[in-house]
C-alpha distance (Angstrom), angle and dihedral (degrees) to the residues before:
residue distance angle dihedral
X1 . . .
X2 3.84 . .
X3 3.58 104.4 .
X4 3.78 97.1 87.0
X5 3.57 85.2 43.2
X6 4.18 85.2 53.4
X7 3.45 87.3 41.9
X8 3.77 104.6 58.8
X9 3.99 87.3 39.6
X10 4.26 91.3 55.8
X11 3.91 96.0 44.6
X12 3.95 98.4 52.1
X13 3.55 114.0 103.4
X14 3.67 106.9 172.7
X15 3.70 136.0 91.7
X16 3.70 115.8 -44.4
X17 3.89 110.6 -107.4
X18 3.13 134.6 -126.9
X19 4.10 97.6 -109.6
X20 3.31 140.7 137.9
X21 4.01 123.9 -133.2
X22 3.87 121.5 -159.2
X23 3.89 106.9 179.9
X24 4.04 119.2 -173.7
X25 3.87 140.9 -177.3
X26 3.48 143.2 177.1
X27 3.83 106.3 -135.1
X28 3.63 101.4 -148.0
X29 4.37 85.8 66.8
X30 3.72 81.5 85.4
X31 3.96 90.8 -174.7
X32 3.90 97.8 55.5
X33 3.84 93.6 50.8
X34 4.18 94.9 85.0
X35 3.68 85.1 47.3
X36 3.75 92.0 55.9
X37 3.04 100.3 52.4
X38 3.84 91.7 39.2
X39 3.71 89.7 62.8
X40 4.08 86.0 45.8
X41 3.58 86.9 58.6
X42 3.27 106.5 43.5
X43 3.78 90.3 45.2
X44 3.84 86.1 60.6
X45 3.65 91.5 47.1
X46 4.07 86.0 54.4
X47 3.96 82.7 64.3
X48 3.76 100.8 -99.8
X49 4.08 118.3 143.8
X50 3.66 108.8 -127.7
X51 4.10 101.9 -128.1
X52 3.99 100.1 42.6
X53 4.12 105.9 27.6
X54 3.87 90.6 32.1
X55 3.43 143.5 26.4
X56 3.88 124.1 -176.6
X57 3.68 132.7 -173.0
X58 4.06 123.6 -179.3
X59 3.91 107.4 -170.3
X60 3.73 99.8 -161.6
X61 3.72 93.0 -161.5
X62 3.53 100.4 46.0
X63 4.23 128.9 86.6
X64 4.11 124.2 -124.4
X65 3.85 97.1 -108.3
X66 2.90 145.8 107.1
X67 4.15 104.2 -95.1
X68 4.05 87.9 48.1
X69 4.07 88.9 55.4
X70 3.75 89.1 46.2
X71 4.03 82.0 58.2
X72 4.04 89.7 66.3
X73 3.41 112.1 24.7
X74 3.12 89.5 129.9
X75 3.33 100.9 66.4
X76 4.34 96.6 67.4
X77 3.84 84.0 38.6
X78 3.72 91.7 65.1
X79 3.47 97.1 34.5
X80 3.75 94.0 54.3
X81 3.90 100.9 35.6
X82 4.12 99.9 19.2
X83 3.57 108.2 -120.7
């Protein structure tokens, strides 16, 4: 799932832009945790500062669907808008 995502990231060679990245997982989809943190990575090696151009939560308990997400909303709300 991530490695157009990956892909797109590596082959840009412009400025960096001004974006900012939330990246989230359910840890009990063992096969889409490497690619989370993958796309973490790779963010960072884009040049973005983990804390203020992206924000990344792994809830190891937690499923990848749609009810689980629900669960922390919150958590790319405040990190995009700051409340």
């Amino acid at each position: 799932w991530y490695e157009g995502i990956l892909d797109e990231i590596r082959k840009y060679t412009g400025p960096k832009k001004d974006l900012r990245f939330y990246v989230d997982v359910g840890g009990r989809e063992l096969q889409l945790v490497p690619g989370y943190h993958l796309v973490v990575s790779t963010l960072e090696q884009g040049g973005y500062q983990k804390g203020s151009e992206i924000e990344s939560f792994l809830d190891k308990d937690a499923e990848h669907n749609e009810i689980a997400w629900a669960h922390r909303l919150w958590r790319p709300l405040k990190f995009m808008f700051g409340r």
